[in-house]
C-alpha positions as MATLAB code, in Angstrom:
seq = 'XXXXXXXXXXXXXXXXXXXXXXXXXXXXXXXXXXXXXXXXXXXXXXXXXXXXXXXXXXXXXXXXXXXXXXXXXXXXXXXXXXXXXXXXXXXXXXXXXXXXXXXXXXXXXXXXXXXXXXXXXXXXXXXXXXXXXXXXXXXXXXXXXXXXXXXXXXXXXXXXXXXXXXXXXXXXXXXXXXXXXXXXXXX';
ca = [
       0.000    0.000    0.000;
       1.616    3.462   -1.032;
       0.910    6.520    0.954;
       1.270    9.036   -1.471;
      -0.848   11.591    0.154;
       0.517   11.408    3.427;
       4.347   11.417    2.300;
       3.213   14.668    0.066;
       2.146   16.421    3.271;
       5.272   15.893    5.085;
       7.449   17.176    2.330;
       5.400   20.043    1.922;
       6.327   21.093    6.156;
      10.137   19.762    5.452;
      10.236   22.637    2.220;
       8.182   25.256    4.269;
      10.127   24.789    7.418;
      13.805   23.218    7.594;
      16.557   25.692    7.810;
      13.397   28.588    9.198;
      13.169   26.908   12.719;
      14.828   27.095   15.644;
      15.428   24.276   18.154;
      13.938   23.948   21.793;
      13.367   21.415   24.279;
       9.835   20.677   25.435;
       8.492   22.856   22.834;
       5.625   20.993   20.534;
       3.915   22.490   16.987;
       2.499   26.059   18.549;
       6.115   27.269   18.829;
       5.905   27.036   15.164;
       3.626   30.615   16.042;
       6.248   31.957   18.205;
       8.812   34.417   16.889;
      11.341   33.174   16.179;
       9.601   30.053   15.767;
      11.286   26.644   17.684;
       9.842   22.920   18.060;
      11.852   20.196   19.490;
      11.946   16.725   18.306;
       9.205   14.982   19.190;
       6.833   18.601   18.668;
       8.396   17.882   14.529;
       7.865   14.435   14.388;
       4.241   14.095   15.421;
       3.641   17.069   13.299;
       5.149   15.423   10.304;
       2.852   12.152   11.444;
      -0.438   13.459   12.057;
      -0.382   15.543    9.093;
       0.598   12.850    6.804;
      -2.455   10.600    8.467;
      -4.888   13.270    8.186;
      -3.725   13.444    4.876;
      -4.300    9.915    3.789;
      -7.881   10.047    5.549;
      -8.534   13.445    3.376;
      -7.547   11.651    0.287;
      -9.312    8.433    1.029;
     -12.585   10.284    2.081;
     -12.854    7.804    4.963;
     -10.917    6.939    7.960;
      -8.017    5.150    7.398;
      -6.212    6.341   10.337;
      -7.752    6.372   13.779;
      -8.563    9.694   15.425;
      -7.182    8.453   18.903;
      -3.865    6.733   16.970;
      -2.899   10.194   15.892;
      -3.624   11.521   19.201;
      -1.311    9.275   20.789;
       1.415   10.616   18.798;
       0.973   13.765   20.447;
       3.925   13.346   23.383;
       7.506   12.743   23.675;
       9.560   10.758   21.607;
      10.178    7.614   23.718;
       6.458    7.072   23.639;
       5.982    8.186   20.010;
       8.039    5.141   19.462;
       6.376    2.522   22.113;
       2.592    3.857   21.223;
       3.503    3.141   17.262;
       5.415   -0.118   17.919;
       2.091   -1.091   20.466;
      -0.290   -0.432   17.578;
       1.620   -2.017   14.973;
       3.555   -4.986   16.679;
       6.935   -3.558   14.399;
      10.077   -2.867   15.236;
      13.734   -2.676   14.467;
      16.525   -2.500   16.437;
      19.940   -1.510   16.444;
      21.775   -3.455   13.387;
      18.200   -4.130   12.054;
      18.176   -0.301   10.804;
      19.842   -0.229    7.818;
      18.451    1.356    4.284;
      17.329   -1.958    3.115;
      15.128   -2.969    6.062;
      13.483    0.422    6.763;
      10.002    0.910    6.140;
       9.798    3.986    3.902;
       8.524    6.558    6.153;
      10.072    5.037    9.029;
      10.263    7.081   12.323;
      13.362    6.475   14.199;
      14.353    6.766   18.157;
      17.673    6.991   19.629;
      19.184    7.164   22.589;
      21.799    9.863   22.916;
      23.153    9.626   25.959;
      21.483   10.480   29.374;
      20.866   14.320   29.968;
      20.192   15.453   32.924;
      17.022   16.465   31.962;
      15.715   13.192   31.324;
      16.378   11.936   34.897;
      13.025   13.002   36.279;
      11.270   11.566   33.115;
      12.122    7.804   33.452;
      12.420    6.677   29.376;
      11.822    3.239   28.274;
      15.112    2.657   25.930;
      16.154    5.787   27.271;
      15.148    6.782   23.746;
      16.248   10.919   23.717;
      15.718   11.938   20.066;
      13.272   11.213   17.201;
      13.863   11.773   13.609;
      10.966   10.835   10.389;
      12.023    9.387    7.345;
      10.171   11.965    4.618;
      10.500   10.989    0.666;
      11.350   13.851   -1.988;
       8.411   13.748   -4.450;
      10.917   14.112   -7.854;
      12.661   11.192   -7.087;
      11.271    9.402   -4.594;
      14.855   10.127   -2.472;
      14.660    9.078    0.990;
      16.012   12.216    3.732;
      15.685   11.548    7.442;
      13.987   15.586    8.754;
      14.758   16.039   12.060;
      14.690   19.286   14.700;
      18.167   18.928   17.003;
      19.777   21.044   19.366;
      23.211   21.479   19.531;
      26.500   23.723   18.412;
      25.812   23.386   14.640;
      22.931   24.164   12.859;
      20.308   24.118   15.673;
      16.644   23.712   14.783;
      14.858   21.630   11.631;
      17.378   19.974    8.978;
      17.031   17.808    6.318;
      19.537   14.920    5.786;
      19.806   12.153    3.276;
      19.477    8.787    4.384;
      22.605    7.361    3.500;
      24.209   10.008    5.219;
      22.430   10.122    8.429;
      23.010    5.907    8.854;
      26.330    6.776    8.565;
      26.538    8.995   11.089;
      24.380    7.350   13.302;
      26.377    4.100   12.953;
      27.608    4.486   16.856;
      24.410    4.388   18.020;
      23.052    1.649   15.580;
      26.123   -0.338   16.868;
      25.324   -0.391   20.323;
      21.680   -1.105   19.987;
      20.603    2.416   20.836;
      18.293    3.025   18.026;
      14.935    1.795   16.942;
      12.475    1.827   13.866;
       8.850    1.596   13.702;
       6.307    2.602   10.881;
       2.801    4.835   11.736;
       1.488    3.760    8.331;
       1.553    0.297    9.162;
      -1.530    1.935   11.851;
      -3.795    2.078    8.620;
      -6.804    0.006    9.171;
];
């Protein structure tokens, strides 16, 4: 089953807002409305989900995705991972994430190290980050969007795949990274 509608919608938010948004903690889709706008991790990634889903159920004209799935994506992105992998029974793990055995939207979870501001909020997997895997409409290229803090670039970037795995290949390696698929939610 392609999801043609839903993978449109998330490229259109990766071309309307990587490189124009800033980067902060805790902050979910309304500091898109703030000036200068910010969004953390998790705030991107269930944007990019729940937009793609509404999409598909727009296109459709009937509900493929569940109202209360996409609500559930609403939170932080430990859970965005264990509420997708609970609805779907999928998952990949460490070595398992390569380019071959991702889904093609995948979303992805990884824990990056412990900050100290996750010791209050207990994490299964001690999953920190989130990224979505988004597809370039010309040419079907797969690019893993993201919104990170940190030194260099801060806020929402676009990577390609091939690149990010690379890069990520310390964390695949010690089993600190997992896969699931929100499409797979489609009923």
């Amino acid at each position: 089953m392609t999801f043609e509608a839903g993978e449109a919608a998330m490229w259109r938010l990766v071309e309307r807002y990587t490189g124009r948004v800033g980067y902060q903690r805790g902050v979910k889709s309304e500091g898109l409305s703030a000036n200068p706008p910010v969004i953390d991790c998790s705030g991107w990634t269930a944007l990019l989900l729940t937009q793609a889903l509404h999409a598909e159920n727009e296109a459709a004209s009937r509900m493929v995705f569940a109202a209360h799935d996409m609500d559930a994506l609403r939170v932080w992105s430990d859970r965005i991972v264990h509420e997708i992998e609970y609805r779907t029974g999928f998952i990949l793990k460490g070595a398992e994430v390569t380019a071959h055995t991702l889904p093609r939207c995948a979303t992805i979870g990884l824990k990056m190290g412990d900050p100290s501001w996750a010791i209050n909020h207990p994490r299964p997997r001690g999953i920190t980050h989130i990224v979505q895997i988004v597809r370039c409409p010309e040419d079907d290229a797969p690019f893993v969007s993201e919104a990170f803090g940190g030194s260099v670039a801060p806020g929402i970037s676009l990577t390609p795949l091939a690149e990010w795995l690379a890069r990520s290949q310390p964390h695949i390696l010690a089993n600190e990274v997992w896969a699931v698929d929100a499409f797979k939610m489609a009923s």
